[in-house]
N, C-alpha and C positions, 0 to 999 in steps of 0.2 A: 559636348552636346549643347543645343542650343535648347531654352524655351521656346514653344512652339507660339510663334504670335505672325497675324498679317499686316505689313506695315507700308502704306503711301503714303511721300510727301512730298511737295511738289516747290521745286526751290529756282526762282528766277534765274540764279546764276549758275546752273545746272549746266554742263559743256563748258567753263571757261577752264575747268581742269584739264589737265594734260588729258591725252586720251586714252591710257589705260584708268581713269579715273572718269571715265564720261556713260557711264551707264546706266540704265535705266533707273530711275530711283523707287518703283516697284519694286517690291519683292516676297514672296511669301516662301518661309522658311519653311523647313516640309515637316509636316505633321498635324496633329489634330490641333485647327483652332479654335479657342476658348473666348467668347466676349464677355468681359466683367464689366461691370458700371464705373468701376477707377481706374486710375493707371496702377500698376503692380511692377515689379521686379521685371524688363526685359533684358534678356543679354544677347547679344549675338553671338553666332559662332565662328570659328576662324578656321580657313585652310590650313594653317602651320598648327601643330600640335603646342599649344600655350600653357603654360603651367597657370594655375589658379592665382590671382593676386592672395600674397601672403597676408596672415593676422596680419592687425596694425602693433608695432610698436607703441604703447602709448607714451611710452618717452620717447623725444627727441633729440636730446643731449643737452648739453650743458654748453654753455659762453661764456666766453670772458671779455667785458667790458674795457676802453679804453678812453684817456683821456683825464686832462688836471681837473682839480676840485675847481667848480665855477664859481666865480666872484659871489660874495654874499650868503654863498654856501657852506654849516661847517663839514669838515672833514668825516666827521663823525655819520652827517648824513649821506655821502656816497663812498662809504666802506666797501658797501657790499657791493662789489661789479661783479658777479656772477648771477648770470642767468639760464633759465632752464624754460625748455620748449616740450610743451606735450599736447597730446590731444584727450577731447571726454567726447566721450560716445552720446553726452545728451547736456543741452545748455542747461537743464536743471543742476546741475553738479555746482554750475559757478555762479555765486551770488549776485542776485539781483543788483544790489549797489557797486557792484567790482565792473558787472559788466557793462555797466550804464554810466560809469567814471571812465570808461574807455570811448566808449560809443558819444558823449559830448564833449572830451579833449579833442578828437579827429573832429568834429566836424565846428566847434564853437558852437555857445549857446546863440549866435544868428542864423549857424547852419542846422540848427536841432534838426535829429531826420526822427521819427517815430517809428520807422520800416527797422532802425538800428539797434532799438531797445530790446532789453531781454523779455516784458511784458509783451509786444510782437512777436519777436522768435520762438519765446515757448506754449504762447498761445498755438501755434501752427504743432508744435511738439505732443502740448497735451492732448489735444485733438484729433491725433493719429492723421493730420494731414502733411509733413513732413517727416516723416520716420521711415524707416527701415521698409514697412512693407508696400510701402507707395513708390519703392524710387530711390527714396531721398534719405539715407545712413548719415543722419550727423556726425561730423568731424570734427569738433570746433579746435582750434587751433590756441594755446594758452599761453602766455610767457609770465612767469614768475621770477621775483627776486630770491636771493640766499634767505629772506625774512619771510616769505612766499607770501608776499604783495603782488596781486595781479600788474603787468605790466600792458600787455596787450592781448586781444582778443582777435578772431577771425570768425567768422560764421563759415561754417566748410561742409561740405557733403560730398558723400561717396555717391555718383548718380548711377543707377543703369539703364535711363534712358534720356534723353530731352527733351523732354516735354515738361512744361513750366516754368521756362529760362527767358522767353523771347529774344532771346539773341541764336538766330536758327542754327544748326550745324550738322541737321541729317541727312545730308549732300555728304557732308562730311565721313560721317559713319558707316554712310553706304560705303562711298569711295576707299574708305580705311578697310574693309570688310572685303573687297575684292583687291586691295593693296597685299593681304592675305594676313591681316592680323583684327583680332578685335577691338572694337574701340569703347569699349562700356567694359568694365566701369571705368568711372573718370573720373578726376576731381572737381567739383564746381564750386566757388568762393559766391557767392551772392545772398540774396534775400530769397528765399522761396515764392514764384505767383509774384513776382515783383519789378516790374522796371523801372523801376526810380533810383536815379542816381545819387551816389553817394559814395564814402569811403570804404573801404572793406578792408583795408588793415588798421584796426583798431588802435590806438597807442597813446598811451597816459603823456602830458605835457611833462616832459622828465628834459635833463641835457644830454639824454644818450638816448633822444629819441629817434635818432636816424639810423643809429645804430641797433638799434632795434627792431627797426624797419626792415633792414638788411638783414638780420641774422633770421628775422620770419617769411621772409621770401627767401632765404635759402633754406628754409625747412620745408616750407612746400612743395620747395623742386623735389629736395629730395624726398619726403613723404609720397611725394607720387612715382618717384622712381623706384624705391624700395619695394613700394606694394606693387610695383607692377602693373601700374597701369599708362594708358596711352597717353595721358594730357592732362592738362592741369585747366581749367580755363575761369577768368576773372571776368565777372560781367556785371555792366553799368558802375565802374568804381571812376571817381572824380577825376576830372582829367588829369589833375597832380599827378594821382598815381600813377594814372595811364601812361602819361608821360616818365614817370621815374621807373616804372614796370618795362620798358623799352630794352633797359639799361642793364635788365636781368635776365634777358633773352628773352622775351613774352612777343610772338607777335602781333602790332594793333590792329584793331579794328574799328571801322564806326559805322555808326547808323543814324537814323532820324526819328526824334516827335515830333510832339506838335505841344506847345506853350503857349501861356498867353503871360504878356507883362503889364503890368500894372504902372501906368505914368506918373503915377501921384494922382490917381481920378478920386474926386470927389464923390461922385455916383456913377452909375451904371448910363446916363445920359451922355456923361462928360464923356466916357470912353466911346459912345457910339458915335461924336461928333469928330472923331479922328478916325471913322470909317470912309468910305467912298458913297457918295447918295445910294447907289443900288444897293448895296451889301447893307445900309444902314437902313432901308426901307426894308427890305427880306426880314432883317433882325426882328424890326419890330412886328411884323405881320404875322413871325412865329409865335411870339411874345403872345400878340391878341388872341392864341389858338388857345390858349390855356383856360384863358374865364370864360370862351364863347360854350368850352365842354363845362363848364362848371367845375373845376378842378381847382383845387387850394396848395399851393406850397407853403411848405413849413423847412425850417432849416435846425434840425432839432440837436442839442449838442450833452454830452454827460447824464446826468440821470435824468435828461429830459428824455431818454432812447431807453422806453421798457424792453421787457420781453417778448411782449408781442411784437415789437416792432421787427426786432432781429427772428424773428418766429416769421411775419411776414417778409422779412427782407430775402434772407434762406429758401422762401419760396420763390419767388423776383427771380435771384441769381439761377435757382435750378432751371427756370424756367427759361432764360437766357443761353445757359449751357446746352440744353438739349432741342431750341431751336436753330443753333447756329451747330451743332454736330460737335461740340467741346464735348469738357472731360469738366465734371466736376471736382476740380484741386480740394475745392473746402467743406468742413462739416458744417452742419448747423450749428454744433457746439462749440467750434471756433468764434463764430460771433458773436455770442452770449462769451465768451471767456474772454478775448481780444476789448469787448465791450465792458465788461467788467474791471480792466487791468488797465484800459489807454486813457480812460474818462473823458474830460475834457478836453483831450489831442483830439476824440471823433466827432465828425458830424456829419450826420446823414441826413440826406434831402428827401423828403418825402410827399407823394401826392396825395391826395384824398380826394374821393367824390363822395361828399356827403362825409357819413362818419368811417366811409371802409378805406383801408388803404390800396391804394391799388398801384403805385411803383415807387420805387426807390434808387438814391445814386451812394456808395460810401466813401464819402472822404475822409483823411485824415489829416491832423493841421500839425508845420512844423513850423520852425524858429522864424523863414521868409516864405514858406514855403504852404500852398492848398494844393495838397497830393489828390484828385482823381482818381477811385479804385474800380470799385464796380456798378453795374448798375443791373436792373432786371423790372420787370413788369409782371402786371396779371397776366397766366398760361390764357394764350387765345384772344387777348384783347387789344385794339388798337385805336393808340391816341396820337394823333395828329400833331406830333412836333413835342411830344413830350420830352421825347428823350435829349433831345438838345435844350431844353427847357432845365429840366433835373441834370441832368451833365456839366451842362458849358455856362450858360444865363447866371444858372442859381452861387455854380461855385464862383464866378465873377464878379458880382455882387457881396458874396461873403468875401472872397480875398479883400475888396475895395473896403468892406465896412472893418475887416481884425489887420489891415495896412497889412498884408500880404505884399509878397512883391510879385508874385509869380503865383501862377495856378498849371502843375502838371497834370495833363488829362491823360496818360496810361500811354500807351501804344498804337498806330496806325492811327489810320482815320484820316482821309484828307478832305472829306469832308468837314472837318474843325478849320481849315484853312479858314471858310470863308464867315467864320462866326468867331475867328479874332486869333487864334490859334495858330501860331508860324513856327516853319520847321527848326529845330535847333541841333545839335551832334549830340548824341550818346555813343560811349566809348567801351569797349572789351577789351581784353589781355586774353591770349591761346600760349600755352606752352604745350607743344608736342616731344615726347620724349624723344618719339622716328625721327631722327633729322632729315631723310629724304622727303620723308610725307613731309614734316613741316616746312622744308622748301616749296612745296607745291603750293601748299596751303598760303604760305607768303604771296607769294607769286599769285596767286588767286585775291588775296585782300589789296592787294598794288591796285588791281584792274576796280575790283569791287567798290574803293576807297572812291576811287576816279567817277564812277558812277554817283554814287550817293552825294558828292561833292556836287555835281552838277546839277542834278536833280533836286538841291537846296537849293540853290542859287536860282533856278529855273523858279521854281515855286515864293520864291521871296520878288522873284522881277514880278509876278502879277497876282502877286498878294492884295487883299482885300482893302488894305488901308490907304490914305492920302501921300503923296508925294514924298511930302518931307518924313512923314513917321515909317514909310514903307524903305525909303534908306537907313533910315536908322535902326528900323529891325534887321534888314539885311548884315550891315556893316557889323550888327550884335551878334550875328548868326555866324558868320565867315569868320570872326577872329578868333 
């Protein structure tokens, strides 16, 4: 039996499936619908009688390491080559310091990602906005020594739906559902609410780190084969892995943001003089909309960002979500908690007219990196160019003044194109356990790849900037 839920989504690439896979992507499962203000637990149901995905095993066996003691190394230090893979049902279980000594060995302290910390991940936990009853059953994936020293981490979830991923795949599930199997629940390896790229298999700088890489991608495969479910899928993980993830049966996938790079500008001037005169006249004339309303920006960072601010920001976001027909992912008490735990990593952009607040954008700052999250405004109120103002302007200026190299603005938008913002590849890994389906699915990312390939390129030929810098982003974009 299925829960009873009505579901449209509407997916560009809809028909390049074969065509017992081309059907309507409408559908409403029969029975009484329920509308709840969150997302909740959906499953679909399937023409073949499916047995339930079993418990999880929280063990996943045991390994055994291989390879000579590494120069400089005593022997005494790599005794122990045995390792053990398991999973915890909630990132609380594994110490703050374990899982944050994984989380900057993958990425380097130049790649620090903020999205990868345990103060991240269990903010979304304590907050009941990734849990069980939303969706999102954490899985996290754990490798331990014989001395049960953390070795690597994975952030993992059992989904039963997709929604919160941005990397779409309810073409997918539709198609999987008239294939006559159900395709929820799944595995999803990411950040919750999150596309920022970054690494997702975690793994301490050790000499058996590749090897360990290997032994937790074969536990994932088979963690999703044993519970029985349809797919495993890796989304936004660093092209490395992307690329090493190939190698393990994953099929690729990519997509497009939109970035901006920072040249070594001294100001927010210097970077508008390697615009095109019209793009650079528009900037600024947005720019003027700000003081004409009497409106003040502030760029507030650490305990500069009270309660009320995340009091009003909460109200922003809601506000946001139920204009544009979203789903509220986050509580209120995620950004009092998040806020409380990431300190100095946040800073949020904030308007004022007069002493009231009236919109806000939330970033959060890594190692090269001004991460773009959310933004929202006063319910009913409209300010002329604010939003590119709080979004794109302000985090421009902050990346220039903390020598950022890059400012990631979230998802979509091509309107960011012409306010400096060029397309760049984000990356997925899909394991299907069907091999036929996953044929199709292949065979579908071949065609879809080809698309998105072009339509970067397209978008880089008549990009906003000058001659020479608009090759230069291109040529950074293509490789």
């Amino acid at each position: 039996m299925a829960v009873a839920v009505s579901y449209c989504k509407s997916s560009p690439f809809l028909g390049q499936f074969p065509s017992n896979f081309g059907k309507a992507q409408c559908r409403h499962i029969t029975g009484t619908s329920v509308q709840v203000p969150r997302i909740s637990a959906l499953f679909w149901g399937s023409k073949k009688s499916v047995a339930p995905p079993q418990e999880v095993d929280f063990s996943l066996g045991d390994f055994t390491l291989t390879g000579s003691t590494p120069e400089g190394i005593s022997a005494n230090e790599v005794k122990s080559k045995r390792v053990s893979v398991s999973v915890v049902s909630s990132i609380l279980e594994v110490s703050p310091n374990d899982w944050d000594a994984c989380a900057l060995d993958a990425t380097g302290p130049e790649k620090y990602n903020p999205f990868l910390t345990h103060g991240f991940l269990s903010s979304l936990e304590e907050s009941n906005c990734a849990v069980k009853e939303t969706g999102w059953m954490p899985r996290h994936m754990i490798v331990k020594d014989e001395c049960e020293n953390i070795l690597g981490v994975v952030p993992l979830y059992l989904k039963s739906h997709s929604y919160g991923e941005f990397v779409f795949d309810h073409s997918w599930a539709d198609a999987y559902y008239n294939f006559g199997a159900r395709y929820y629940p799944k595995l999803q390896c990411c950040v919750p609410f999150t596309p920022v790229t970054g690494p997702r298999i975690l793994i301490r700088n050790t000499s058996f780190k590749d090897q360990v890489f290997d032994i937790m991608v074969s536990a994932l495969k088979e963690l999703a084969a044993k519970s029985q479910l349809s797919s495993l899928h890796i989304t936004f993980p660093s092209k490395n892995e992307w690329q090493k993830l190939k190698e393990g049966g994953f099929l690729q996938r990519i997509g497009m943001q939109y970035h901006w790079k920072n040249r070594n500008y001294k100001n927010f001037d210097e970077f508008l003089m390697d615009m095109k005169q019209s793009k650079r006249k528009n900037i600024r004339q947005e720019r003027k909309k700000i003081s004409v309303q009497n409106l003040t920006m502030k760029r507030l960072r650490g305990y500069e960002i009270k309660a009320r601010h995340w009091d009003s920001f909460y109200n922003f976001y809601r506000s946001t979500t139920d204009n544009k027909w979203g789903t509220p992912y986050l509580t209120r008490e995620f950004f009092h908690n998040m806020g409380s735990k990431m300190g100095d990593q946040v800073l949020l952009v904030v308007a004022e007219e007069g002493e009231e607040l009236v919109a806000g954008a939330l970033n959060l700052i890594g190692g090269d990196t001004l991460f773009g999250r959310l933004w929202g405004c006063q319910p009913r109120a409209y300010y002329p160019s604010l939003h590119f103002e709080a979004c794109y302007y302000q985090a421009i200026e902050a990346a220039i003044e903390l020598n950022l190299n890059t400012v990631e603005a979230g998802a979509q938008g091509e309107h960011k194109i012409q306010r400096g913002y060029m397309p760049v590849t984000t990356y997925s890994c899909h394991y299907l356990i069907n091999k036929s389906f996953g044929k199709a699915i292949e065979d579908f990312l071949v065609r879809e790849s080809t698309q998105v390939r072009l339509v970067t390129k397209l978008l880089h030929e008549s990009g906003p900037f000058k001659e020479g810098i608009q090759q230069i982003e291109e040529n950074e974009a293509l490789t």
